[in-house]
N, C-alpha and C positions, 0 to 999 in steps of 0.2 A: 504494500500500500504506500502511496504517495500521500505527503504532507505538505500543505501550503496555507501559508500565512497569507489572508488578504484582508484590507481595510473595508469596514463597515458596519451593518447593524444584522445583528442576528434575525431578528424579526423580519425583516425586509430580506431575507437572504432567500433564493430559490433553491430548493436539494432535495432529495428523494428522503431526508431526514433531521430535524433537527435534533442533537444532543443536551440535554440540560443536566445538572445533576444539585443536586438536593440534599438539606442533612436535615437529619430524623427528628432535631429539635427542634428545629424553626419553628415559630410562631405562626412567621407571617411569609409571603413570596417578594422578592424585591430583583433590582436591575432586571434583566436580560427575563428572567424569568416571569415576572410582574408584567411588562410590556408582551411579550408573548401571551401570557397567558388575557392578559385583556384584548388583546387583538384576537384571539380565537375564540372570543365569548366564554370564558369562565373553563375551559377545557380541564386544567391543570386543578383549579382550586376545586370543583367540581369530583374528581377523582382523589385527591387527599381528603375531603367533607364524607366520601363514601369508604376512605379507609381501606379504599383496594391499593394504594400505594403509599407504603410508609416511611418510605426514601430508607430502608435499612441497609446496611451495608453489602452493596453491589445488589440491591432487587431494583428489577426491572420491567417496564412497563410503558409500551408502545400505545399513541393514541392517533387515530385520520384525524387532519383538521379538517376537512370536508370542505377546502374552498376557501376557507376563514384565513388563511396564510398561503404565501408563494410556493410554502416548502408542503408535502404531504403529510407527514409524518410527523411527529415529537414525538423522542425516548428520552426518557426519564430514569436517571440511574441514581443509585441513592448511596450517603456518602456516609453514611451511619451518624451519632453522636458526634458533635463538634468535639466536645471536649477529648473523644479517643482517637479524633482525625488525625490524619498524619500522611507522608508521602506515598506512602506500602500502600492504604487504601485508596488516593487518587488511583494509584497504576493499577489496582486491582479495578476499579471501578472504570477505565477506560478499556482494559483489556474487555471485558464482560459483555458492555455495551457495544464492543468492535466485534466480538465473535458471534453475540446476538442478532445482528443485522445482516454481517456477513451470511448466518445459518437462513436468513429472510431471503438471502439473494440482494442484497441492496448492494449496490456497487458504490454508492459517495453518500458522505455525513457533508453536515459541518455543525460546529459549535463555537462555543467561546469558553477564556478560563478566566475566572475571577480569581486572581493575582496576590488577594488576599483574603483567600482562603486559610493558610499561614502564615500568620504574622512573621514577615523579616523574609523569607524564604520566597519571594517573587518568582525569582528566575528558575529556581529549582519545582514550583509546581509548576511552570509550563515547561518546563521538560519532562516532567515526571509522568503529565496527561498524554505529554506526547512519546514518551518509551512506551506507557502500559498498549495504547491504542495498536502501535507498530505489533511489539512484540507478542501480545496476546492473539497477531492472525497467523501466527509461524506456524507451515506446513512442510513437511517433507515429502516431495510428492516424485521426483526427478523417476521412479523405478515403477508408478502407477501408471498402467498401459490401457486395461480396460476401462470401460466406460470414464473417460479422461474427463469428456467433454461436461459430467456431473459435479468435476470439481466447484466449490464456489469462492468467488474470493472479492475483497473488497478493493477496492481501486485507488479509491480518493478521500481523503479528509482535509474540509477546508476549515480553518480556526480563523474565525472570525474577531477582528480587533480593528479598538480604535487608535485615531493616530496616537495619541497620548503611551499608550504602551507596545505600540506596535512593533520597532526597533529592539525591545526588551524580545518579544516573544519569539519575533524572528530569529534572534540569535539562539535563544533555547532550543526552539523546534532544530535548529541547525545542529547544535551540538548534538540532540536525542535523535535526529537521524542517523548520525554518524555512528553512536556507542550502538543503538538497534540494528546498524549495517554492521558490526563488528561481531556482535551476538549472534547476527543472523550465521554470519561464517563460520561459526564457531561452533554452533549446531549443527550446520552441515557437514561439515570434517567427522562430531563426533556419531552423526547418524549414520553415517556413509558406511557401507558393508567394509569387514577388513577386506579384502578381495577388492575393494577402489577403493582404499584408503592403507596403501601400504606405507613403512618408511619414506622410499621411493617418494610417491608420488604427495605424503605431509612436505615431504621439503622442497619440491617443485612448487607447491601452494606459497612455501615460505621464500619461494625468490620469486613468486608472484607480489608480496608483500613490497619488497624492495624496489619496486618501481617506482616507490611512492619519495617524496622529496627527502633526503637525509636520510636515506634509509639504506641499508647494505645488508648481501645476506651471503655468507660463505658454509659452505656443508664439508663436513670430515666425513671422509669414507673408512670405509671398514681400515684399510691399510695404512691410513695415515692414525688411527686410532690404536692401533696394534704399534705402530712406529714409537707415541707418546706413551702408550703403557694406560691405555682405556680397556684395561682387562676386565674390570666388571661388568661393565656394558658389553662386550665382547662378550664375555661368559654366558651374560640371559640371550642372547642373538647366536649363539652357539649351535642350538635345533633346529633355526630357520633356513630356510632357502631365501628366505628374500635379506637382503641385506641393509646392515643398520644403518644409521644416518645419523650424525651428530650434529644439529642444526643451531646456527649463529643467526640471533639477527640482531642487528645491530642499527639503532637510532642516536643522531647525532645532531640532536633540538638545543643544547646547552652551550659551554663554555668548551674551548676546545682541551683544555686538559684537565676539564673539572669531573672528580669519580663519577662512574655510572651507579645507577641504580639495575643491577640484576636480579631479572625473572627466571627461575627453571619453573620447566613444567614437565613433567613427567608424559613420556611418546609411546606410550606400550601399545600399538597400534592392532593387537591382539592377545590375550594373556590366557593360553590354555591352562597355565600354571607348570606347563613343563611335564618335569617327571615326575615333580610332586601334580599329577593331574589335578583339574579344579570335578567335582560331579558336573554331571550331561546339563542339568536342569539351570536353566539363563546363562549357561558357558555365553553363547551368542550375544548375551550386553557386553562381554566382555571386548569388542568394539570399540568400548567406549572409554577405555583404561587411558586412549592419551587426550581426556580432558585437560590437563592442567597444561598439555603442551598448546592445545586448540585456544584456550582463555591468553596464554603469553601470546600467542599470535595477533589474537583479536585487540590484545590490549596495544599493543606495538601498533598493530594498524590505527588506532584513534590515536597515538600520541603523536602519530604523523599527522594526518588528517585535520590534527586540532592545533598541531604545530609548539606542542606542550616547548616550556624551554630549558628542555632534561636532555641527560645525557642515559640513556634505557639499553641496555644488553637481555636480550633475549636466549637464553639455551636451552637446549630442547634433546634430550637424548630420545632417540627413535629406533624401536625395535618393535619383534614379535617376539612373544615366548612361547617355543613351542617344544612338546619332544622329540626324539630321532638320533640317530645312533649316535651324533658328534653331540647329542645337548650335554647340559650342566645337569651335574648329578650330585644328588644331596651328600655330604662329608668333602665334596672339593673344594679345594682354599684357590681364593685367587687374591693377586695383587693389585691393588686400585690403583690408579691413578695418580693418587698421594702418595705411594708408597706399601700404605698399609693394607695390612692381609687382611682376608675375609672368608671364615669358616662357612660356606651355604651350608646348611640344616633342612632347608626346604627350597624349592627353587620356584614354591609359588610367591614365595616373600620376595620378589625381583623388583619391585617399584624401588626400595630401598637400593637394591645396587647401582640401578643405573643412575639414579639421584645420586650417588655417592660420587662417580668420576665427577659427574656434571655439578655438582659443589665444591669440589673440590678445584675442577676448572675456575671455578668463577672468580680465584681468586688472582689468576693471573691478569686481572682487571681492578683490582685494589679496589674494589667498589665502595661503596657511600652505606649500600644496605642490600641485601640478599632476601629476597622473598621467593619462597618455591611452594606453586600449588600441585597435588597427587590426588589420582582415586586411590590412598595409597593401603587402606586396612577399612576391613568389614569391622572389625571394632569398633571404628569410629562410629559406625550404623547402631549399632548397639547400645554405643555410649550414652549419643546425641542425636538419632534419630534420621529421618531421612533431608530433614530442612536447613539444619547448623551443620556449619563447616567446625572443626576442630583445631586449635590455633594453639600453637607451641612455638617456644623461639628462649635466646639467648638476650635479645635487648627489651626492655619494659616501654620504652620511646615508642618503638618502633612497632608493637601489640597495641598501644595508645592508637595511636594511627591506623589502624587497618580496622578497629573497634569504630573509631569516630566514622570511617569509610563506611562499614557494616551497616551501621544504623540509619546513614541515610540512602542504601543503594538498599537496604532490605535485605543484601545476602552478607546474613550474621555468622557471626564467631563464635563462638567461646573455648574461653583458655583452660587448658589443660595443663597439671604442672609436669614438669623438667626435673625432677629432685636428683639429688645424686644417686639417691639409692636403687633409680630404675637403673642408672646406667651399670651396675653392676652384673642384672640380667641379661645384660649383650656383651659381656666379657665371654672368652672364648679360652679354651683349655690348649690349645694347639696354633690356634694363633692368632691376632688380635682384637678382632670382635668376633661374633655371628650375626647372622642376618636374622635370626628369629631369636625370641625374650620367649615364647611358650604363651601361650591361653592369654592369662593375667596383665592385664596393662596391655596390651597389645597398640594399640593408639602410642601409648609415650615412651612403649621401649621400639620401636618403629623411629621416633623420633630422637629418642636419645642415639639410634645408629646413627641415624643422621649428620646430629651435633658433632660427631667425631671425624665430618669432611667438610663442615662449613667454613672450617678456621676461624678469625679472631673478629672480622666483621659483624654488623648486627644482621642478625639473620634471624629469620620468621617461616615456620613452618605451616602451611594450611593444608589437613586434608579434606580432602572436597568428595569422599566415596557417596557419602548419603546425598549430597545436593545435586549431582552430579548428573541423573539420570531419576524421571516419576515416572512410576509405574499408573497414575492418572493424572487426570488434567488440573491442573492449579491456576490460578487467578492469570497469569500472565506467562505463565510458562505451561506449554500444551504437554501432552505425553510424551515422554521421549526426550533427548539433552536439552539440557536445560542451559549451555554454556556461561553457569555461574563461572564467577572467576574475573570476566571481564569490566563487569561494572564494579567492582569493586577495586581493584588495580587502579581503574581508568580516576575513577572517586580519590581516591588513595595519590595517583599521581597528580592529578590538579591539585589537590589538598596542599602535597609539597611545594606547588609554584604560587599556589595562593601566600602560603607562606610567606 
């Protein structure tokens, strides 16, 4: 769907729909909605007086103006209690009314946003109306052949504004097209069957990336990785036929010698789990293991596009894990990257290795701060469920940060601790850690492996397994990836320049 900012009056506006939305407390009808609704003879007030629409949070309820306006249609989306409002319910409440309409067949809205809906927060509810709208119509359809022509889809949304804030919105919608063209990508990568979405063909996407201004992208091959001593990541790519990828991407928005800020994202672009095999039953989401490398993409893509004025390193370790007579076998030790050995126990715990070179890489870039998101432990699912990302790290700053990002992009955090006492359970009898801590703690002895290739920089752990992919449809994220990761980074990296 297309979004466009034009000047004028909602009421006067012609559209197969107008949008309004409403909160549950209200008294009384005022602006945009007041004038609407007295130009259609009582439409609106009429149907609240009858208590079939209570404006609660994202209920929805379509009325014909029969003639009485230009436009056909009024949908009324409801924004709950003022006082429990917030940005998460606008984007749920645009998505709803955008997948509502779309399900109608309507091909074009328009509405308007009242600006002070949250006090202070202008800019960010007109973006926030215009990510929900976007991202709530995201379909994956590219492999749907029959009856194609049944798809529905919405086309147009016009956001009607006067001149006095017009300049403000425009720039919002501009920004939220950008991060929803980011998201969108980043769903597609992690929908994409492994069979079109091999190593290969993730880091061909990622020098698609590099077209973009200040942006570079260089790929290590297997042989130049075997050269530096990326024997971890070599080891989980060990069972494959297809061949790993160690992908750089590299944005150069800042000062020319001032540290970068490094993304790893974990590229497991299939994860049978090896020899330690995973069971038959949803192996096939397993597709979607290299989220965290699809969100560093997406996110690199908007710090271009937005011309952030950062200096961002993107790395991306890219493999399959699979079995076959050369894979990695549980009790082999390999040598990382850093040096240090590593006892495998299990060779479905592989999100940790290959994170391990590629942390340990990062630091040949003296970075500023080290953030790396994984689908990386069903623990986490366990932990905190399938909506929180789970959030460990070395620096308390730099957890501040990614917190304050959560809360207003909606994809939250919470911290998990780091004690010494878990890293004990990754010490290793033979040689310097192991890739598995057993059952218990599994989220933070995961992570304590980790802390032992980050080195001395502040560095931030996100696993992203539960947010990462819904098994149903949610307010702005449909079934299927959900490419968290990206708003929160992109949130996260403004925040820094805003600074």
């Amino acid at each position: 769907m297309k979004i466009f900012v034009k000047k004028g009056v909602l009421a006067d506006t012609k559209s197969e729909a107008i949008i309004l939305t409403l909160f549950e407390d209200s008294r009384k009808l005022t602006g945009e909605t007041l004038a609407i609704d007295k130009k259609s003879g009582g439409l609106i007030s009429e149907l609240i007086a009858s208590r079939d629409f209570e404006a609660k949070p994202s209920q929805i309820s379509v009325i014909y103006t029969r003639g009485t306006l230009l436009s056909k249609r009024i949908a009324l989306v409801g924004l709950g209690k003022q006082s429990e409002f917030n940005l998460e319910k606008l984007r749920a409440a645009f998505a709803r009314i955008s997948g509502h309409l779309r399900n109608m067949n309507i091909k074009e809205a328009a509405t308007s946003i009242n600006l002070n809906l949250i006090p202070g927060k202008k800019d960010q509810t007109a973006q926030a109306a215009a990510e929900g709208a976007m991202l709530g119509l995201y379909q994956y359809t590219p492999y749907k052949t029959v009856n194609r022509e049944d798809l529905k889809d919405m086309e147009k949304l016009n956001i009607i504004a006067d001149g006095k804030d017009f300049s403000l919105i425009e720039s919002a919608v501009k920004k939220a097209r950008i991060i929803a063209g980011a998201v969108y990508f980043a769903r597609d990568l992690i929908s994409a069957p492994a069979n079109e979405m091999t190593p290969s063909i993730m880091a061909q996407k990622a020098r698609e990336i590099a077209a973009r201004k200040n942006v570079s992208c260089k790929v290590l091959d297997k042989k130049k990785m075997k050269e530096i001593g990326m024997n971890a990541l070599l080891g989980v790519a060990s069972g494959s036929c297809e061949e790993p990828k160690f992908i750089i991407l590299e944005y150069a928005g800042g000062k020319k010698n001032a540290a970068p800020i490094v993304l790893v994202g974990k590229g497991l672009t299939f994860d049978s789990g090896g020899i330690s095999i995973k069971p038959a039953d949803k192996m096939d989401e397993m597709k979607t293991d290299m989220s965290g490398g699809a969100a560093v993409m997406g996110a690199i893509m908007v710090a271009a596009d937005l011309q952030l004025p950062l200096n961002i390193t993107g790395l991306i370790p890219a493999t399959e894990n699979m079995p076959g007579g050369s894979a990695l076998k549980p009790g082999d030790i390999l040598k990382s990257y850093s040096g240090k050995t590593i006892e495998v126990l299990n060779t479905d715990a592989e999100g940790r290795l290959i994170l391990a070179d590629a942390l340990a890489y990062a630091s040949v870039y003296k970075p500023e701060a080290v953030i790396d998101l994984a689908t990386l432990t069903g623990a986490c699912i366990v932990a905190l469920g399938d909506d929180v990302i789970g959030m460990l790290g070395t620096d308390d700053k730099l957890k501040k940060e990614i917190d304050k990002a959560a809360q207003n992009t909606g994809e939250l955090v919470w911290e998990l601790p780091l004690w010494e006492s878990y890293h004990e359970l990754i010490k290793s009898d033979i040689a310097d850690y192991k890739n598995s801590g057993g059952r218990a703690a599994g989220t933070i002895t995961a992570a304590a492996f980790l802390s032992k290739f980050a080195g001395d920089y502040p560095w931030v752990h996100l696993d992203i397994a539960g947010p990462a992919w819904t098994g149903k449809d949610k307010a702005y994220v449909p079934k299927g990836a959900s490419g968290v990761g990206v708003r929160l980074l992109v949130e996260f990296l403004r925040n820094r320049v805003r600074k």
